[in-house]
C-alpha positions as CSV (number, residue, x, y, z in Angstrom):
1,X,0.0,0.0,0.0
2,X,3.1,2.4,0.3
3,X,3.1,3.8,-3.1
4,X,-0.6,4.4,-2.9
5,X,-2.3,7.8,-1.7
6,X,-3.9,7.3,1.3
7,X,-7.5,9.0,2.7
8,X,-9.2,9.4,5.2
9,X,-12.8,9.5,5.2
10,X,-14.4,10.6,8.7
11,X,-17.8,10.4,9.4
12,X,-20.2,8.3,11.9
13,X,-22.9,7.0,9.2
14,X,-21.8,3.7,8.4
15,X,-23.3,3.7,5.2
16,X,-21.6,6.2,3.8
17,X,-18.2,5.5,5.2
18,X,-18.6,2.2,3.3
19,X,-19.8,3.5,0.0
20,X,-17.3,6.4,-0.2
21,X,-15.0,4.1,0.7
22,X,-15.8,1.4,-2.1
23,X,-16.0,4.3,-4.6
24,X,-12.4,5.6,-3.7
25,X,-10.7,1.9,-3.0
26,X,-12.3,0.7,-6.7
27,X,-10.2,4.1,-8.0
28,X,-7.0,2.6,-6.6
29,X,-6.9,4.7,-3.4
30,X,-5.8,3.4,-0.3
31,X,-8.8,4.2,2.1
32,X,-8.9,4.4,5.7
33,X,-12.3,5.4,8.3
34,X,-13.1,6.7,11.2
35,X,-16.9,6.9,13.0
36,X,-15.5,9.6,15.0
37,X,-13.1,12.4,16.4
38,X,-11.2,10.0,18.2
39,X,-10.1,7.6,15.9
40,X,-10.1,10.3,13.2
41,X,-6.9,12.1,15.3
42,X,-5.4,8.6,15.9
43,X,-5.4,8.1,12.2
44,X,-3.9,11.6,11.5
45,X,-1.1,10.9,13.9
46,X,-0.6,7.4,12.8
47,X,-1.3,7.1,8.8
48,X,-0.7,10.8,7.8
49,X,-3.3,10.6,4.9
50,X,-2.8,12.2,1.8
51,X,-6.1,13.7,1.7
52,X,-9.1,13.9,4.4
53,X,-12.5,13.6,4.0
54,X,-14.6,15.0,7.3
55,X,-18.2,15.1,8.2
56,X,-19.0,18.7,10.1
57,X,-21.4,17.0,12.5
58,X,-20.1,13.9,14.6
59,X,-21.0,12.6,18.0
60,X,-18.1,13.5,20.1
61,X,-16.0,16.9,18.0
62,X,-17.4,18.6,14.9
63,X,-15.4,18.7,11.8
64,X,-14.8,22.5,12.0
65,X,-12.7,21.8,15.5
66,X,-11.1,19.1,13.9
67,X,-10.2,21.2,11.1
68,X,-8.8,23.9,13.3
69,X,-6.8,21.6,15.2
70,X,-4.8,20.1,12.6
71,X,-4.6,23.6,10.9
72,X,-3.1,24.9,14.1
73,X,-0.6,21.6,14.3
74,X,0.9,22.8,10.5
75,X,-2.0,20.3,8.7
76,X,-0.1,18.7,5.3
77,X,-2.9,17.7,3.5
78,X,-6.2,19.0,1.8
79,X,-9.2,18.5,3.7
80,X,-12.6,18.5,2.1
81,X,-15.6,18.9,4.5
82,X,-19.0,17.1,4.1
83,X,-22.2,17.4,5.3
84,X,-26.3,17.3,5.1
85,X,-26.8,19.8,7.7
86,X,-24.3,22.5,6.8
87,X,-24.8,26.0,6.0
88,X,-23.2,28.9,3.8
89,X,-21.9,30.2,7.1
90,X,-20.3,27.1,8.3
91,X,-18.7,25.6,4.7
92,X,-17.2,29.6,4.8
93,X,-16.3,29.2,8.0
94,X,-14.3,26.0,6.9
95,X,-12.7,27.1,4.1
96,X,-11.3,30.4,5.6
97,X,-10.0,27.6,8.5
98,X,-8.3,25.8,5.3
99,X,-11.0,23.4,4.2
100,X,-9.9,22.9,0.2
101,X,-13.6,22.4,-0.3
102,X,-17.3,21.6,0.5
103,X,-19.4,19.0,-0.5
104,X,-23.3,18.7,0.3
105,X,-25.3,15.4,1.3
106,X,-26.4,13.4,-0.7
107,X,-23.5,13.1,-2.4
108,X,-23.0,13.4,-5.9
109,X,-20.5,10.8,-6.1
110,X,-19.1,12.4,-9.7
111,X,-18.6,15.6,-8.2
112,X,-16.9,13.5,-5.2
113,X,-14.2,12.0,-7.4
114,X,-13.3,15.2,-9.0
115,X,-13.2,17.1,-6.2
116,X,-10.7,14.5,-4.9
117,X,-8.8,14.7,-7.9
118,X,-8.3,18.6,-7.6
119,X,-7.7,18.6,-4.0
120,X,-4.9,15.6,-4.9
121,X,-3.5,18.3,-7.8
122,X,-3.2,21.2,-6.3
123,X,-1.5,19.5,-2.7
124,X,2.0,20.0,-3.1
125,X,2.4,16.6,-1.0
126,X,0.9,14.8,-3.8
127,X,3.2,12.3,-4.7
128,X,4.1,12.5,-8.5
129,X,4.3,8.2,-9.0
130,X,1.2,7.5,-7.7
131,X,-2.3,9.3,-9.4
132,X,-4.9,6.4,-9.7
133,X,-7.4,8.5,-11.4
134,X,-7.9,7.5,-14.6
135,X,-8.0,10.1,-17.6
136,X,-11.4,9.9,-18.8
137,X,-10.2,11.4,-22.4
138,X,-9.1,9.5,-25.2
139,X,-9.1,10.7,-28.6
140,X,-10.9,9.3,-32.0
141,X,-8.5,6.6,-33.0
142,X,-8.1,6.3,-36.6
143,X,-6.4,7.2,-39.7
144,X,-9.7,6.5,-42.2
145,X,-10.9,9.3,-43.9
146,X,-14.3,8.5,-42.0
147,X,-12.5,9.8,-38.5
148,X,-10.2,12.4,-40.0
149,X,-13.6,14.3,-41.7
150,X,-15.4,13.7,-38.5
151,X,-12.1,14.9,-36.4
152,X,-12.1,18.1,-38.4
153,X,-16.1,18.5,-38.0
154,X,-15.7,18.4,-34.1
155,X,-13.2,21.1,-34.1
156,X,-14.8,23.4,-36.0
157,X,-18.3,22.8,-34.0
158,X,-16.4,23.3,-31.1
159,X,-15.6,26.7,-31.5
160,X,-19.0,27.6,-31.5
161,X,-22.4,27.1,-28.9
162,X,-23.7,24.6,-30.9
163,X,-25.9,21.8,-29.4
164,X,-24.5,18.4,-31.4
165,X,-27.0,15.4,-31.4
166,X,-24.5,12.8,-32.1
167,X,-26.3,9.5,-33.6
168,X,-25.0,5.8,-34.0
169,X,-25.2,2.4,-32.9
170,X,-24.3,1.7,-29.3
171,X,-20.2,1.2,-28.9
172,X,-19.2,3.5,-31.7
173,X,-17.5,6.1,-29.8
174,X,-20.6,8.8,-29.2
175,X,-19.0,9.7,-26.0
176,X,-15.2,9.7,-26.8
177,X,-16.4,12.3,-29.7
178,X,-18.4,14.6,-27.1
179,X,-15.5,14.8,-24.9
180,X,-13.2,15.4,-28.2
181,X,-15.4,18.4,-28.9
182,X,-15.3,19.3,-25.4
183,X,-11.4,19.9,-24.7
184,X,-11.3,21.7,-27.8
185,X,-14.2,24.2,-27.3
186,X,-13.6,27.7,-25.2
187,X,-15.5,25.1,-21.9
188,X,-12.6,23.3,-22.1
189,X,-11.8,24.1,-18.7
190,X,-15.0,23.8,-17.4
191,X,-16.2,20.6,-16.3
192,X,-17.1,17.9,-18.4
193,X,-20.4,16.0,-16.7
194,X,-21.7,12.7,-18.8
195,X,-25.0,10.9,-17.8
196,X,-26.6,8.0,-18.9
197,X,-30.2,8.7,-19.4
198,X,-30.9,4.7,-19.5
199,X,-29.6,4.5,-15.7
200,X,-31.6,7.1,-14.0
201,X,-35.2,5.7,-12.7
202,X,-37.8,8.4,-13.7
203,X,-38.5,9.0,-10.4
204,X,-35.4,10.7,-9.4
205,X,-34.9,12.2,-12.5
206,X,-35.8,15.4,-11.5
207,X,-33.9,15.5,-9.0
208,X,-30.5,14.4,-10.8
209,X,-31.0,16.8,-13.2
210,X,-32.2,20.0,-11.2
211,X,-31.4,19.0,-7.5
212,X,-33.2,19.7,-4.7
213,X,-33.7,21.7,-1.3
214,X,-35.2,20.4,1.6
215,X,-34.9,21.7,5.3
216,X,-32.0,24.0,4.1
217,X,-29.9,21.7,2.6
218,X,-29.1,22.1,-0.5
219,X,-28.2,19.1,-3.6
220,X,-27.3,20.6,-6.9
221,X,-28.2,18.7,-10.1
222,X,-26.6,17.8,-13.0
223,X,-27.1,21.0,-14.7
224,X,-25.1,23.0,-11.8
225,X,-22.7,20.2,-11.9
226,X,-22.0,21.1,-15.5
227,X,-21.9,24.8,-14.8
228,X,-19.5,26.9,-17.2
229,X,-19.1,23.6,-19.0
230,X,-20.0,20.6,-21.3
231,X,-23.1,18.1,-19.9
232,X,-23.0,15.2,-22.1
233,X,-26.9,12.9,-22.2
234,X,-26.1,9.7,-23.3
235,X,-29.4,8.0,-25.0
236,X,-31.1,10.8,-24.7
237,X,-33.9,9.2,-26.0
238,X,-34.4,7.3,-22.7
239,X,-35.5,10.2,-21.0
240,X,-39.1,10.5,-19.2
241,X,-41.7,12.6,-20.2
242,X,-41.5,15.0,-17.0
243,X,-37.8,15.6,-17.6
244,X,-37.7,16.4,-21.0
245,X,-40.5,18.8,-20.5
246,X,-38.1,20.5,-17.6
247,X,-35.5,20.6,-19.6
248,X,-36.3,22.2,-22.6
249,X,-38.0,25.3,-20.1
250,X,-34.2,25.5,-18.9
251,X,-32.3,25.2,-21.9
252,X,-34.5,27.5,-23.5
253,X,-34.6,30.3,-20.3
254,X,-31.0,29.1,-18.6
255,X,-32.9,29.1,-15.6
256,X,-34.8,26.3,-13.5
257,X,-35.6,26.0,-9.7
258,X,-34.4,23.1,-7.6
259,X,-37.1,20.4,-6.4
260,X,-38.6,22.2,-3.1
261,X,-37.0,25.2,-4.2
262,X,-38.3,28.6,-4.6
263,X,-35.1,30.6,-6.0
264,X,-34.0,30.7,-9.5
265,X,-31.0,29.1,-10.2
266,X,-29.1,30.7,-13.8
267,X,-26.4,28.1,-15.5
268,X,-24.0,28.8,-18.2
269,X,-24.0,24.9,-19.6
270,X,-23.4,23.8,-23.4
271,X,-25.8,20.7,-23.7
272,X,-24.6,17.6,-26.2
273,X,-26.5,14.3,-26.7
274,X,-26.4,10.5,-28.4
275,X,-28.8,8.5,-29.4
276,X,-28.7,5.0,-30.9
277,X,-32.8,5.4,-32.1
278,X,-34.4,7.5,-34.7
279,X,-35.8,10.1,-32.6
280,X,-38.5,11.8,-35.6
281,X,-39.7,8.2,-35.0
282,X,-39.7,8.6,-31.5
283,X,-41.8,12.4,-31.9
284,X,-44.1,10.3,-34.2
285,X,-45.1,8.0,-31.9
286,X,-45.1,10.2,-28.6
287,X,-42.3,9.4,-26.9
288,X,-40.0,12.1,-27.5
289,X,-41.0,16.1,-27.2
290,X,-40.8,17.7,-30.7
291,X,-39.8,21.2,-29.2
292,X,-36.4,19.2,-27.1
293,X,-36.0,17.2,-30.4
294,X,-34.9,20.4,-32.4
295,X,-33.4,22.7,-29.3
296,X,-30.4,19.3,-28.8
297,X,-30.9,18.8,-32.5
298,X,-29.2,21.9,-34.1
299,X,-26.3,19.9,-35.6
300,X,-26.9,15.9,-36.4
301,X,-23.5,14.2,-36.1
302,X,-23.5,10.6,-37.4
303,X,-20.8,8.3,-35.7
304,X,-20.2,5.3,-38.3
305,X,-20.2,1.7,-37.1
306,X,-16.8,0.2,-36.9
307,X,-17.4,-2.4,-39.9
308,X,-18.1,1.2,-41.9
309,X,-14.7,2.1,-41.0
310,X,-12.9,-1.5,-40.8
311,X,-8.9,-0.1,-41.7
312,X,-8.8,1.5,-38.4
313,X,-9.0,-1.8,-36.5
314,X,-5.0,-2.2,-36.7
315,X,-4.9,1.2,-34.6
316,X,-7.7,0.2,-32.2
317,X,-6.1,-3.0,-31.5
318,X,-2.7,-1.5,-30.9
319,X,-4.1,1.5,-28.8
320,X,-6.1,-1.0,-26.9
321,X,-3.1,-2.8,-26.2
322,X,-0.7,0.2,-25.0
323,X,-3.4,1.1,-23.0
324,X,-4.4,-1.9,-20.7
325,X,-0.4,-2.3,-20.5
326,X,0.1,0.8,-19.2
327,X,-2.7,1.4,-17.7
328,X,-3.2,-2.2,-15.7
329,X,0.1,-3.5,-15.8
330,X,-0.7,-6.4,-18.4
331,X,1.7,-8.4,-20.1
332,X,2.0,-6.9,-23.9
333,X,0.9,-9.3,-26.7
334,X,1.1,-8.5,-30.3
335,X,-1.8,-8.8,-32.8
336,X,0.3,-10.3,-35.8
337,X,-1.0,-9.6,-39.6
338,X,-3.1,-12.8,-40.2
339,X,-5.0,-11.8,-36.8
340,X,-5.4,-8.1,-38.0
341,X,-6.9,-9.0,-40.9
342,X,-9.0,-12.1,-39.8
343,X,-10.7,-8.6,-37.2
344,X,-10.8,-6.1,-40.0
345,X,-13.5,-8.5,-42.2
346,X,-15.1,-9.4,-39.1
347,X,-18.5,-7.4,-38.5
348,X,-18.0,-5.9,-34.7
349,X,-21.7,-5.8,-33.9
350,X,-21.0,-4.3,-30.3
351,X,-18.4,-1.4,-32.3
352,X,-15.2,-0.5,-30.7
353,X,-16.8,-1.0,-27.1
354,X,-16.5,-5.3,-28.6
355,X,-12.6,-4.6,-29.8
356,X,-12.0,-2.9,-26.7
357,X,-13.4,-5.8,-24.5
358,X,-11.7,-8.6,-26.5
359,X,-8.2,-7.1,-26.3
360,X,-8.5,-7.0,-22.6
361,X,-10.2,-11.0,-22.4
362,X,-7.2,-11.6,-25.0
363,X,-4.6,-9.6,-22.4
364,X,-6.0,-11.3,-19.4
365,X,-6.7,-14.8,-20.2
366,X,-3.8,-15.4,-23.2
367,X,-0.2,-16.4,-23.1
368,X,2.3,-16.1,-25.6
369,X,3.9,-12.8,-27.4
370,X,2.0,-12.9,-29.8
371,X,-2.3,-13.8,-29.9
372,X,-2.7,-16.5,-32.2
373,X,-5.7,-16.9,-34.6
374,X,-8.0,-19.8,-32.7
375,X,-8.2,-18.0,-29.7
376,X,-9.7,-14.8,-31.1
377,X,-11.8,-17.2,-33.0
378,X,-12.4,-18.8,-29.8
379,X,-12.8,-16.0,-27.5
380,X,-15.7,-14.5,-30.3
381,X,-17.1,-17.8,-30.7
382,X,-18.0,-18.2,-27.1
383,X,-19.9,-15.0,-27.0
384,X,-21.6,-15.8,-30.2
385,X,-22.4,-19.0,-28.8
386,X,-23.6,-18.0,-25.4
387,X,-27.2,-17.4,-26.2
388,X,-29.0,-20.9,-25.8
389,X,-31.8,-22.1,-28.1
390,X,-33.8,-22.6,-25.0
391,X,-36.0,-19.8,-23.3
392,X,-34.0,-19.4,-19.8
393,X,-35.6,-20.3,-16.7
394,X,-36.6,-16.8,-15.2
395,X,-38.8,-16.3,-18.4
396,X,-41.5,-18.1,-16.7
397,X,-41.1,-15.4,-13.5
398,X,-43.1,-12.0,-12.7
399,X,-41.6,-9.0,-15.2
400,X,-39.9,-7.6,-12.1
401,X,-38.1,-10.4,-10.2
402,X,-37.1,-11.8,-13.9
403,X,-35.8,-8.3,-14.3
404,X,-33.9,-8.4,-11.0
405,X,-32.9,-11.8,-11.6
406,X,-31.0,-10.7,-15.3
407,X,-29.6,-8.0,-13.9
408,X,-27.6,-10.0,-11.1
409,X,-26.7,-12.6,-13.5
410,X,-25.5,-9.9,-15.8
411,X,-23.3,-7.8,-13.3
412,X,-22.0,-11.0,-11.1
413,X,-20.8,-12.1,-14.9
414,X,-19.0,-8.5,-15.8
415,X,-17.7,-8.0,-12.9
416,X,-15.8,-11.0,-12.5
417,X,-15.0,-10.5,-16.3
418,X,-13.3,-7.2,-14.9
419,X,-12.0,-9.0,-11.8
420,X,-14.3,-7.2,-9.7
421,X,-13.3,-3.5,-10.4
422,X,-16.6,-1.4,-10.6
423,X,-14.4,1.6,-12.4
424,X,-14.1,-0.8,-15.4
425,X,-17.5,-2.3,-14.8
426,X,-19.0,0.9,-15.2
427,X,-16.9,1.7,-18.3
428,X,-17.3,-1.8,-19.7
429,X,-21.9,-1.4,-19.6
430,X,-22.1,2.3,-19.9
431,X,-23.4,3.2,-16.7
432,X,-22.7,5.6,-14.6
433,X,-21.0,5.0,-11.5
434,X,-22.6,6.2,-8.7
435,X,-26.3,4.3,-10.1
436,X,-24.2,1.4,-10.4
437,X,-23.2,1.4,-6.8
438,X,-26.3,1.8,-5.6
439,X,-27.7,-1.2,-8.4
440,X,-25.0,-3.3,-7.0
441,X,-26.1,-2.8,-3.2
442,X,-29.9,-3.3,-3.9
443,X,-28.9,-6.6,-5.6
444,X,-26.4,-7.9,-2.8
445,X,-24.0,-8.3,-4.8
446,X,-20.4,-8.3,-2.7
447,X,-18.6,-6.8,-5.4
448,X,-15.1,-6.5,-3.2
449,X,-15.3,-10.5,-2.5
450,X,-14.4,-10.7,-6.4
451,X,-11.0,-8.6,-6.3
């Protein structure tokens, strides 16, 4: 654990000691906790944590105290304050004692991990050889004059406002090109905030999007998330009725009010969205408001399937490998030219998101320098081959326990595909990670017994 950065997280709800916790270890964090004051200053003296992480309101010494204390005994190390009682006086109060920041309750576990991040930057005790948190950019890869056109397209919308609808079947890339446009638009230095529509049960949509206030506290939604930036919809076409209608009242205004709120709230946010459906289908048939349809629609941006654009696979594939060798460590394998070109005829029906995956499996599970022929065919076949003639047992259950019953099966089985890191789970099924913890805990699922 040496050559890991090590935080402490302080505060006497078990429940969210353990989840903030689980978040930060799954990052590659070296997490300790405390329930209270007491163990909190024993772990101070003892561990000298990177970076702190302290509830305002504990049973024995509030977090402000705390924070003064170790401010007055030369404190090392940003500490960010959290709570679901706090007020403007009292996160003031803490940053003027030396608090690096303030988070609210619930928390938004997003704005959690880059908060942490910035604290970690800005430390001058950071320690340069160890910065778990992954980049979340990676450019378009490919030299096709499909990706060069669109490359040049993205730049040139970026310089301008413009809301970009990108469109294209699931696993092309929608994202990577959203977050292309966003570093080079003037937002760049804003915060990039991406949601997947899909994840978010339509009864808390509201609330992720616009937040809430409720006996003075304060949770800010997506939308202030995204503030002075970029806030990315994935699948926007999964969105609820209530929401969309919402939402095109604040794109079109720039203002909303919170859930339980009665003060506007004004945000500076450029808006970008993916689809993988037809949405003029979609307004035909209902489902989809015509006026939101043409406010995210004011530049269409199709994103081609891989087969479209099969003579980047060589790149993919060697840019898949660089990265899971430097990233996680693997052993490096070579894709020779017989393997290359076996993949460049084949028809990736799951797009870049299926290349990606199989270079990992391949990375993980191989041996040898080089990947041989009959295991790619192998590893493809089994996936091909995993659907079975015969309807599966839970078919014959209630809609909702058959649901609950896939969705186990599903995320036991990715997760141990990813050896139990929820960071690459999340990546690997496009959800986001803070409705993925809380899917995982609603199932039961021990997802630190499979690291």
């Amino acid at each position: 654990m040496n050559d890991k950065i090590t935080i402490l997280v302080v505060d006497d709800e078990p429940d969210i000691c353990q989840l903030v916790q689980d978040i930060l270890e799954d990052e590659g964090f070296h997490v300790l906790t405390a329930a209270n004051g007491v163990q909190a200053r024993v772990h101070w003296q003892q561990a000298r944590p990177d970076l702190v992480l302290l509830d305002i309101w504990m049973p024995d010494v509030d977090g402000v105290s705390l924070l003064k204390e170790w401010n007055e005994s030369g404190m090392s190390c940003p500490v960010i304050m959290m709570s679901g009682h706090g007020t403007v006086e009292t996160a003031v109060e803490a940053t003027r004692l030396g608090a690096f920041d303030y988070l609210e309750k619930p928390l938004s576990m997003a704005k959690l991990l880059s908060t942490v991040e910035r604290a970690l930057e800005s430390s001058s005790s950071q320690r340069s050889a160890a910065v778990p948190v992954e980049s979340t950019f990676i450019e378009p890869i490919g030299k096709s004059a499909a990706m060069e056109r669109l490359r040049d397209q993205v730049k040139r919308l970026a310089q301008y406002d413009t809301r970009v609808l990108f469109v294209g079947e699931p696993g092309t890339g929608k994202e990577t090109f959203a977050r292309y446009l966003h570093r080079h638009s003037h937002r760049r230095e804003g915060p990039f905030v991406a949601v997947g529509l899909g994840t978010i049960a339509p009864e808390y949509s509201a609330v992720e999007f616009f937040g809430k206030e409720e006996g003075g506290n304060v949770h800010r939604g997506l939308l202030e998330q995204a503030h002075g930036g970029t806030l990315f919809l994935d699948e926007v076409g999964d969105m609820d009725a209530e929401t969309q209608l919402r939402l095109v009242s604040a794109l079109e205004s720039k203002i909303f009010l919170r859930v339980g709120g009665s003060q506007q709230v004004e945000v500076d946010v450029r808006v970008l969205a993916s689809t993988r459906r037809n949405l003029e289908d979609e307004v035909k048939a209902g489902r989809f408001r015509k006026d939101l349809y043409y406010l995210l629609n004011e530049v269409t941006l199709p994103i081609p399937a891989l087969r479209q654009h099969s003579e980047d696979v060589p790149d993919l594939l060697n840019f898949y490998v660089d990265y899971f060798v430097t990233g996680e460590k693997l052993a490096f394998r070579r894709f020779p030219v017989a393997v290359q070109n076996f993949l460049r005829n084949y028809a990736w029906p799951g797009n870049i998101r299926e290349l990606k995956n199989l270079v990992h499996r391949l990375l993980i599970l191989g041996s040898g320098e080089e990947v041989e022929l009959d295991e790619v065919k192998t590893a493809l076949g089994e996936i091909i081959t995993k659907e079975s003639i015969d309807a599966p047992e839970f078919y014959d259950l209630p809609l909702k326990e058959a649901r609950e019953r896939f969705e186990k099966a599903y995320l036991e089985y990715h997760l141990d595909k990813h050896g139990g890191s929820v960071a690459r789970l999340s990546q690997a099924i496009g959800m986001e990670r803070t409705h993925l913890y809380r899917k995982l805990h609603s199932l039961g699922i021990k997802f630190k017994d499979k690291r």
